[in-house]
C-alpha positions, 0 to 999 in steps of 0.5 A: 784094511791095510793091505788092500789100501797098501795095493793103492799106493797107501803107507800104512801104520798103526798107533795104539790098541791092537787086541787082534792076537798076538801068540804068533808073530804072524798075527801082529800088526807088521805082520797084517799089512802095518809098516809099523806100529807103537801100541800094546798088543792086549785089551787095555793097560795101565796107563803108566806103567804099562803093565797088563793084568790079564782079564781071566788069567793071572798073568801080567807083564809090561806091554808098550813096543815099537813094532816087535821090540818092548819099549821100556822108555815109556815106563811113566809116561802117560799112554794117551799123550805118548801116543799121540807124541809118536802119531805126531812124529810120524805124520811130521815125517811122512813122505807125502809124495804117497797117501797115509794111512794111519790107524789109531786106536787110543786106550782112552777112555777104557779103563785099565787093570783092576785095581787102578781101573781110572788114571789120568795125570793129576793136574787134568784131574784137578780141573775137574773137581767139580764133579765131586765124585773121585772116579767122575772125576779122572774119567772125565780127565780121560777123555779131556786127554783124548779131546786134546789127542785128536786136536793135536793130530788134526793140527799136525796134519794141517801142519803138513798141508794134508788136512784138505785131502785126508778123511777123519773117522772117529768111531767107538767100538762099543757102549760104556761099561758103567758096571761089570767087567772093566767098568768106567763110570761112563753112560749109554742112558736112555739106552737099555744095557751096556758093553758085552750085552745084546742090547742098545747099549752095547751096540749102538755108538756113536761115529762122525766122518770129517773131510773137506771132500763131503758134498753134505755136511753137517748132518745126522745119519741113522741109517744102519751101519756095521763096523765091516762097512768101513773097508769097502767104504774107505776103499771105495773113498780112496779110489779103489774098486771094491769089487776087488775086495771080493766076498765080505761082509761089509757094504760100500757107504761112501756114495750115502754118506757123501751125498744122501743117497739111498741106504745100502743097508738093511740088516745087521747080523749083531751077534750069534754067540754059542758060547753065551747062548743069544743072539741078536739081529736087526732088519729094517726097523726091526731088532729081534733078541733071544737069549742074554749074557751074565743070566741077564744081570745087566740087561736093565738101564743104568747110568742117569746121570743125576748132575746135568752140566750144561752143554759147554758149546764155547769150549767146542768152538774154542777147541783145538780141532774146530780152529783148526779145520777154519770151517763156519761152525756157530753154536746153531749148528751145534745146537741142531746137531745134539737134538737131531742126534738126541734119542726120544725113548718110547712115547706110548705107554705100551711096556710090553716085558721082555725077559730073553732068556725065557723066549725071544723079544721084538722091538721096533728100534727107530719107535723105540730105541730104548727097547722098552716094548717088547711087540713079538706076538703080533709080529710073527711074520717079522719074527720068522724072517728074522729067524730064517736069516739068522738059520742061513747065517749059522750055515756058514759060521766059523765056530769060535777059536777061544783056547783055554790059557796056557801056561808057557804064555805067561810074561814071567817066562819072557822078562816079565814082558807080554810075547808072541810065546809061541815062536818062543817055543817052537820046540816045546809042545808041552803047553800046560792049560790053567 
């Protein structure tokens, strides 16, 4: 995305979380279009030290770094509020005689290594006390950190007199890991499953759009929409052709987000994983699954929360974004919102099993997006189309780039630091797989 908005005249930098590669330099945000970048390069960190522990290897190293060098001053300074100081400090002195953009992808509310998975400063953490539980607690001091993050980037921007011409996207790249690998208390409930699963849980996030410049506002979309779509969407927002984006996957949106026209989407090829063994896509209301991760250990619903606080709408019209933006927000608003955006699980008493593992399942999601219900035997016409579509998508796959760890990568090599280990090595050959 960035080097296609810098052909329009855009500064682009990036904040945060990168996770995009980094064993050549040539992979690392300055490298990809970003004028520069304050973040870490891994999946997550810990939030104060800043050193990583490795998902599947035994490595760790420190890594926090302004574009290519280690930040070593960060050590103790907690991760959300750092980088939200140094999003700050860039928009305070952005030339605003050319458009911005800033990508900001916030370690918050992942959690961080394995032994101290949930960490926020204690005096957040105290003001949830009511929660009883220890870890409901400090997730919940996590993402209070994260709320007042993007207060406190949207009041910089008005700061700067930008917020009338900026668009704001927050998204979410995934559903809560409530158990398993990287687990964080947080919930998907109603929906089935979570973080690296096929199911709902894992694919469905939640994403709002904010810019003065919307002709609708205020609603609640549920038209099918993939994370590729935001290129050619924001592209095309930007003033730019996205004809000049040329072959890729995503579709322009703007024109229905802006205005309710008809949806550009109907299909979403969710996942082929050889690796694993499933995949999943979705056409029209249809979503079709066959095969799982883990042997299905978390293909079930998980994460009821059994304390239900009430909704506290006065701190939203009190927070730093919604005061802010000055815009007529009431608590009918708000109210109308939550329930249009509310998932009703399946109503009939239909509960068809489904175990993928054994034999592909059929779901009708807008009925039942719970996946509850599995119809695939009298839906055979849907099921071989579906089938047809994913056989094209196999045709023109790139097979995955996974590599086994080696180990010249390890940060004990380079001042116990994460690297770009390879251009540290390019006359030695003799990687050593573990």
């Amino acid at each position: 995305m960035p080097q296609h908005l810098n052909r329009l005249g855009y500064i682009s930098h990036a904040i945060g979380k990168w996770h995009l590669g980094f064993f050549k330099k040539e992979y690392t945000p300055t490298y990809r279009g970003f004028t520069s970048h304050y973040g870490y390069w891994n999946s997550h960190q810990d939030y104060f030290t800043h050193i990583v522990q490795a998902s599947f290897s035994p490595f760790e190293g420190m890594d926090m770094r302004w574009n290519m060098t280690t930040d070593w001053s960060s050590v103790g300074r907690y991760t959300t509020r750092l980088l939200t100081e140094k999003a700050e400090k860039l928009i305070a002195e952005h030339n605003t005689t050319r458009p911005l953009f800033l990508y900001f992808a916030h370690a918050a509310s992942h959690s961080g290594n394995y032994e101290n998975p949930l960490q926020a400063p204690e005096e957040t953490i105290e003001m949830f006390k009511h929660l009883g539980d220890r870890n409901k607690q400090t997730y919940a001091a996590m993402v209070w950190e994260l709320d007042q993050s993007v207060g406190r980037i949207v009041k910089a921007l008005k700061k700067r007199n930008m917020l009338d011409n900026t668009i704001i996207v927050f998204v979410s790249d995934n559903g809560a890991a409530t158990e398993g690998l990287h687990k964080n208390t947080g919930s998907n409930w109603p929906l089935k499953g979570e973080k690296t699963t096929p199911w709902e849980g894992a694919l469905r996030t939640v994403a709002c759009i904010w810019t003065r410049n919307l002709f609708k506002k205020n609603r609640v979309l549920n038209n099918l929409m993939h994370l590729s779509d935001w290129l050619p969407t924001l592209y095309a927002a930007a003033g730019g052709d996205v004809v000049e984006l040329g072959n890729i996957d995503g579709i322009n949106q703007w024109n229905y987000l802006n205005e309710n026209t008809s949806e550009p989407r109907d299909e979403i090829l969710q996942n082929i994983d050889d690796i694993n063994g499933y995949s999943a896509f979705r056409f029209h209301e249809y979503k079709y699954v066959n095969g799982t991760t883990f042997l299905g250990y978390l293909d079930y619903w998980v994460g009821k929360e059994t304390n239900n606080l009430a909704y506290n709408i006065s701190a939203v019209l009190k927070s730093e974004v919604t005061t802010t933006l000055s815009e007529p927000l009431n608590e009918d608003i708000i109210i109308r919102l939550r329930n249009q955006a509310k998932i009703t699980c399946n109503k009939s008493k239909d509960r068809r099993q489904c175990d993928a593992r054994k034999s592909p399942c059929l779901f009708n999601i807008r009925e039942d997006p719970c996946e509850t219900n599995n119809i695939i035997a009298k839906n055979n016409k849907i099921v071989n189309e579906i089938e047809r579509k994913l056989r094209g998508y196999r045709r023109t796959m790139i097979p995955p780039g996974n590599k086994r760890t080696e180990s010249i990568a390890n940060p004990k090599n380079y001042n116990n630091t994460w690297v770009n280990w390879v251009d540290y090595n390019k006359h030695n050959e003799n990687f050593v797989p573990i």
